[in-house]
N, C-alpha and C positions, 0 to 999 in steps of 0.2 A: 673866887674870881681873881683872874690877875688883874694887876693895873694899868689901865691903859699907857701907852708907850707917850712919853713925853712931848711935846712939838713946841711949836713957838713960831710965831709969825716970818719971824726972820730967817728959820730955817735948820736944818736936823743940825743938832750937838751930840758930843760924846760919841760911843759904840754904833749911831745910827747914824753918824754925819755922810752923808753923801759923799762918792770916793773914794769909800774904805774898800770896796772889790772893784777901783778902776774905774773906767770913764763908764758911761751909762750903755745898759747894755751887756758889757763883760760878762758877767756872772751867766746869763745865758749860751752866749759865746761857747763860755768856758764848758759847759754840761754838752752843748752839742760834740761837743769836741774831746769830749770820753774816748779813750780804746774801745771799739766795739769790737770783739772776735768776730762777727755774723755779718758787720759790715766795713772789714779793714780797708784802707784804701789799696790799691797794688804799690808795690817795693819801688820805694824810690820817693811816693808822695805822702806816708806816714808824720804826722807834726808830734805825738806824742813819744815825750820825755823817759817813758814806761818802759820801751822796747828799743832799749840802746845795747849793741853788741858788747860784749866784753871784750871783745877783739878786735875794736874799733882804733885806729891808728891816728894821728894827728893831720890834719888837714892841711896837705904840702902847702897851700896857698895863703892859708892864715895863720898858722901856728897853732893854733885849737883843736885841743884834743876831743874826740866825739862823745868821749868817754867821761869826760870831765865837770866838775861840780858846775850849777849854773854861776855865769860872772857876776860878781859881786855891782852892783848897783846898777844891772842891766836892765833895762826897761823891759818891764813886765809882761808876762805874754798875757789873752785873752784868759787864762786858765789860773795866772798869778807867777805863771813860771821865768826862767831866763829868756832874754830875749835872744833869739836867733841871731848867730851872726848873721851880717850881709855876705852876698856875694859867695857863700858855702849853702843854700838853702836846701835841709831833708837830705844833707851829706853824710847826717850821722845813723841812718836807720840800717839796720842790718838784717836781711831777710831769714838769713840763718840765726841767728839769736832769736829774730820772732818766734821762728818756728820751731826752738827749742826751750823758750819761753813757755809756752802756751801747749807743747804736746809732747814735752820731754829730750831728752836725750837721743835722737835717730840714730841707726847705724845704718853702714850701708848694705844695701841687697846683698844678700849672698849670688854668684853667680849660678844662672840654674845650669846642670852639668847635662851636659850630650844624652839622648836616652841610648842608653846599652841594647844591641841587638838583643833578638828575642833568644835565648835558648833552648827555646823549644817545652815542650812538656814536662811539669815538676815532677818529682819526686817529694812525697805528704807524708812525714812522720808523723804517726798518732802517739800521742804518749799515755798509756793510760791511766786514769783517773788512782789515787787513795781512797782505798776502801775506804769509808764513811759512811755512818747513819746520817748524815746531811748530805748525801750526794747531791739530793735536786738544788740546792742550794751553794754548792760548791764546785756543779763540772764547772762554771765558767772559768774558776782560779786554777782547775788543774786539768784541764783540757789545754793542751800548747801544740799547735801545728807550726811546723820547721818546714818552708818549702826549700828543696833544692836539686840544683841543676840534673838534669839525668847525667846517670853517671859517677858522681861526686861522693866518696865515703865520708870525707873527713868532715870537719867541726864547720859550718858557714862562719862566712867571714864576717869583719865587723864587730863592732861591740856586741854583745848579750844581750841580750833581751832582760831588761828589769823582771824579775821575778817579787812577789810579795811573799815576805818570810812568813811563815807559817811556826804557830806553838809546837813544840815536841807533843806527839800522842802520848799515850802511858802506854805499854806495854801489857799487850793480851798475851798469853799461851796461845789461846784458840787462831790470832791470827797467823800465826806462825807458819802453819801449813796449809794454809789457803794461798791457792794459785792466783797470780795479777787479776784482777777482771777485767774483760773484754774493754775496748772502747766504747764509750756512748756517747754516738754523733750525732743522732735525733732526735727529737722534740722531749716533750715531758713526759707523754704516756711509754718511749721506752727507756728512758732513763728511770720511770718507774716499774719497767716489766725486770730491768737490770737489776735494781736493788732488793726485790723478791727473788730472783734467783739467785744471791748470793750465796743463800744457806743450802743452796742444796750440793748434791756432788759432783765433784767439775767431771766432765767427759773428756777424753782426750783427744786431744784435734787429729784433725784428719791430717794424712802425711807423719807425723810425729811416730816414733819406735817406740815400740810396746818396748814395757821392764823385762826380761829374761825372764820364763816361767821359771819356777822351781824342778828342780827333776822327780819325776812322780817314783815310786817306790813298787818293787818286782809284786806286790798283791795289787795295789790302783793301776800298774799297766796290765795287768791281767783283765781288770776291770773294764776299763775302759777301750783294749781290743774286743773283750764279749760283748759290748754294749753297740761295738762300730759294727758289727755284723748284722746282716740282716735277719728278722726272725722265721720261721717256716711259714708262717701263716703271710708273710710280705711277699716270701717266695713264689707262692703257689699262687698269689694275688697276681704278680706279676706274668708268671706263666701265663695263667688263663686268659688274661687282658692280651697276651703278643699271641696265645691262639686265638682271637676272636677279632684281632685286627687281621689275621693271613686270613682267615675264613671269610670276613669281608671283603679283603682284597679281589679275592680267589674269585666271591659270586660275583662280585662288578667284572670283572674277566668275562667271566661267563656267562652274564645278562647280553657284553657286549657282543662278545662271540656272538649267543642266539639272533639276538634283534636286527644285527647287523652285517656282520661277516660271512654268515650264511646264505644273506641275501645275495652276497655280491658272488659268492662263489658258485649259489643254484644258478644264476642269471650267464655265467658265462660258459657253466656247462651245458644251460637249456641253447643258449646261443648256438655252441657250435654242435650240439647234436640236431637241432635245426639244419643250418649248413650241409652235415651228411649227410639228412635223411633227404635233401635236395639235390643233390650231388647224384644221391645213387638212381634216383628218381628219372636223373638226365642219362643218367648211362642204360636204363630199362630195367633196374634190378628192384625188390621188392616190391611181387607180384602178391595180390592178395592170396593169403593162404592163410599158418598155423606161422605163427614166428615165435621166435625162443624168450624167455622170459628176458626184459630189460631191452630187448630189439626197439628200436623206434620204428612205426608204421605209417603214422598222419598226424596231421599238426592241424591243432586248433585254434580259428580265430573268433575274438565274441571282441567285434567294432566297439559297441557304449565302453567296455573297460579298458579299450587298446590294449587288449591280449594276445599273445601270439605264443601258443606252448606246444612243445611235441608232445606228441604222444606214445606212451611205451607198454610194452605187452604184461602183463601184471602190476600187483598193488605194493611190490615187496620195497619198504620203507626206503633200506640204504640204497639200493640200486636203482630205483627209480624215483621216488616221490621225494626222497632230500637231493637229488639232482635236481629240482627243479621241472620237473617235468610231470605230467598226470598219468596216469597208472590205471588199464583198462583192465576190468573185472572179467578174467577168461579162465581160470584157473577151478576143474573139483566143483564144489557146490554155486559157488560162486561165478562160473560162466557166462557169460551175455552174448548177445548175438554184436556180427560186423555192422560197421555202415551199409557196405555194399548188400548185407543181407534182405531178403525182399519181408519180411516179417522179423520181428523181436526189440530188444531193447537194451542199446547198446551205452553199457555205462560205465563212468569213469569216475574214478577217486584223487586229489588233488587237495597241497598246501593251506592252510587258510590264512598261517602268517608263519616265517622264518623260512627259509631254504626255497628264497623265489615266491612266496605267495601267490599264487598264481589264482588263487580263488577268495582274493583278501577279501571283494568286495560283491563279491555274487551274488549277497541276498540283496543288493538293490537293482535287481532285474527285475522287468515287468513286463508283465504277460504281451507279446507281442514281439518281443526283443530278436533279433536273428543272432544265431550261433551257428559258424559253419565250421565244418569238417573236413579238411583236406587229406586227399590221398591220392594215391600216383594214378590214379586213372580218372577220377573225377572227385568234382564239390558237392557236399550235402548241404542244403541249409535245413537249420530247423529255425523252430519259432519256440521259444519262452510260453509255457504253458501255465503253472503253477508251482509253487513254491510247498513244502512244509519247513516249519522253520526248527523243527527241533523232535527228535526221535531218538531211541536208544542206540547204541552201537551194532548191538546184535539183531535189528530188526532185519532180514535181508529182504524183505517181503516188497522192499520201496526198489529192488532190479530185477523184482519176476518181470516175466514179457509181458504183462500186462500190469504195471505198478498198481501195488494198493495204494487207496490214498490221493493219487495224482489225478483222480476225474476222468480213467480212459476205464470206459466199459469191454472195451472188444480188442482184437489184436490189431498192430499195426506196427509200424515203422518209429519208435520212440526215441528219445536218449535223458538221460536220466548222469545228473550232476552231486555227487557227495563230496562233503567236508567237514570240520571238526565245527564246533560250534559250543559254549561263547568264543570269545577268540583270546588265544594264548592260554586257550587247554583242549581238553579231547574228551570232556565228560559226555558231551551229545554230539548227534549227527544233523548237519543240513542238509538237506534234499532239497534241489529245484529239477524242472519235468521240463520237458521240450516234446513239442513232434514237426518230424519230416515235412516239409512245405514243399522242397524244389530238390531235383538233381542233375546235373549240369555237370557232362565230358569236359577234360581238360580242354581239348581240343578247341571246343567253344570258346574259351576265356573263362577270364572270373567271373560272379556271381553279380547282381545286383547290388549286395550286403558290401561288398568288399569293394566295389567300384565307388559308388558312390559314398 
């Protein structure tokens, strides 16, 4: 324990006497009145002794310098310090000394410089990377983009760019003849695709000239002329392929031809061999009689199909039936009776598709249907009797005067309709049957069938 501090009635002696730090009070004074950095007073009302300029000048009005020791038996500040002159109060603070006091040395701002138009779009030198087995750990130090100006060959201006020097490598053989490696500007997994393909063999870039081959020698150019020729077997490959495209070519021709061209060429000769056989009709010429094969006689109309086709004297293919027109069975075995005839069975042959079709759709008549026959002196109508829908070519027995087949037991006035059948061949024959209803002089007009 220490010993307690001396006293005495009369009052503190020695080191404790009252008045050693000033009149009562002071010492406090003094502590408030510390330098605070956090709570300076503003420039001008600073009282501590601490933050005097070095380049403090003497005070024109006193003589005292601001700078100067405190005066020797100057009456004491609250702090223990010089006392202030009069009449100069807080003359000697220097706000720049504070402030270089307490935060160093300042310089001043540099000015900031104009910004420089824009130049437009750079120009990015890639430099590539030092082969290394630490790439991923080294593009950053050797990866350096240079941007500059478009246009601009030479060095950018300005100092260099600090580089970190780097240990010498030791000396491979092996790398000796390995080409730069590419740049690696992306992440990790290709700066790790990059240094697996190191080892392998560089390709030559696109653009870049191949080395001069070597000149090959009078046996390898022999060689390699026998080997540029083609072999027989390529040949005949080739052949057969450029006959089976013309052979293709050739039947689309010829599909189109049938399906098409024919139609249009029957329809314009049925056309106007209609017209004649009109023509002549008005002048009083083709009188029923015998006419020559190919002659036009009567023109047939059947309403439900909006048909309207002449009719010519025989079945003979080119001359009548690929005109487009139908072809009356008058000929040798094959004879039938007229319209105007008062008894028999007058039958005709006709298209079922190509060159005018004119009996494209025949098998969808039905019994009751009118089909009429014109010719220079008068109209027949018949009526749609029956149908057989398929029979051989050589059966003639469906244009005797009384058809088999067609449900007529006894004679009379018939007409009887052939065609090929399925359609787009000629394997079978269609047969539809009609008989005589009405017969009607020109004189009178049209028929009911055609009027209405």
């Amino acid at each position: 324990m220490t010993a307690p501090r001396p006293e005495d009635d009369t009052g503190l002696q020695g080191p404790y006497e009252q008045g050693a730090y000033g009149a009562d009070g002071a010492f406090a004074a003094a502590v408030e009145g510390l330098a605070d950095p956090l709570n300076d007073p503003l420039p001008g009302q600073h009282t501590s002794p601490w933050f005097r300029s070095d380049t403090a000048q003497d005070d024109p009005g006193t003589g005292v310098s601001q700078d100067a020791a405190p005066v020797e038996g100057a009456r004491p500040q609250a702090y223990g310090g010089p006392e202030q002159p009069q009449g100069a109060p807080n003359e000697w603070y220097d706000p720049e000394g504070y402030q270089r006091d307490w935060y160093g040395a300042q310089q001043a701002p540099a000015p900031v410089p104009a910004p420089a138009p824009d130049p437009g779009p750079r120009r990015v030198t890639v430099t590539p990377p030092v082969p290394d087995e630490t790439l991923g750990l080294r593009t950053a130090d050797t990866r350096r983009i240079v941007a500059e100006p478009p246009g601009r060959t030479g060095p950018p201006e300005g100092p260099a760019p600090a580089e970190r020097s780097e240990p010498a490598e030791p000396f491979e053989p092996s790398r000796r003849s390995e080409p730069a490696a590419e740049p690696v500007t992306g992440g990790r997994a290709e700066r790790r695709r990059a240094a697996k393909g190191r080892g392998r063999r560089p390709t030559p870039a696109s653009g870049a000239a191949a080395a001069p081959a070597a000149p090959l020698s009078r046996m390898e150019a022999r060689r390699a002329a026998k080997a540029a020729k083609d072999s027989p077997a390529v040949v005949a490959s080739r052949v057969v392929g450029e006959v089976f495209i013309s052979l293709g070519v050739l039947m689309l021709l010829f599909v189109t031809y049938q399906l098409w061209w024919t139609n249009v060429r029957a329809e314009q000769i049925a056309g106007r061999e209609t017209d004649k056989i009109q023509e002549e009709w008005a002048k009083g010429a083709g009188k029923p009689g015998v006419f020559a094969p190919g002659q036009g006689f009567a023109i047939m109309h059947i309403p439900k199909l909006d048909v309207v086709v002449p009719i010519a004297e025989g079945i003979n293919k080119e001359k009548v039936l690929d005109r487009g027109m139908l072809g009356h069975y008058g000929e040798g075995k094959l004879k039938t009776a007229m319209p105007e005839d008062k008894q028999g069975n007058f039958a005709v042959a006709g298209h079922r598709n190509t060159h005018g079709e004119p009996f494209r759709y025949v098998n969808t008549l039905t019994p009751g249907d009118p089909i009429v026959v014109e010719t220079r002196d008068a109209y027949y109508t018949y009526e749609m009797t029956s149908v057989l829908p398929q029979t051989s070519p050589s059966n003639i027995s469906v244009i005797e005067p009384v058809p088999v087949g067609s449900g007529f037991d006894k004679p009379g006035r018939y007409l009887t309709l052939t065609t090929c059948t399925p359609e787009f061949t000629s394997t079978y024959r269609l047969i539809v049957w009609g008989k005589m209803v009405d017969e009607r002089p020109r004189s009178e007009g049209k028929p009911r069938a055609l009027v209405g």
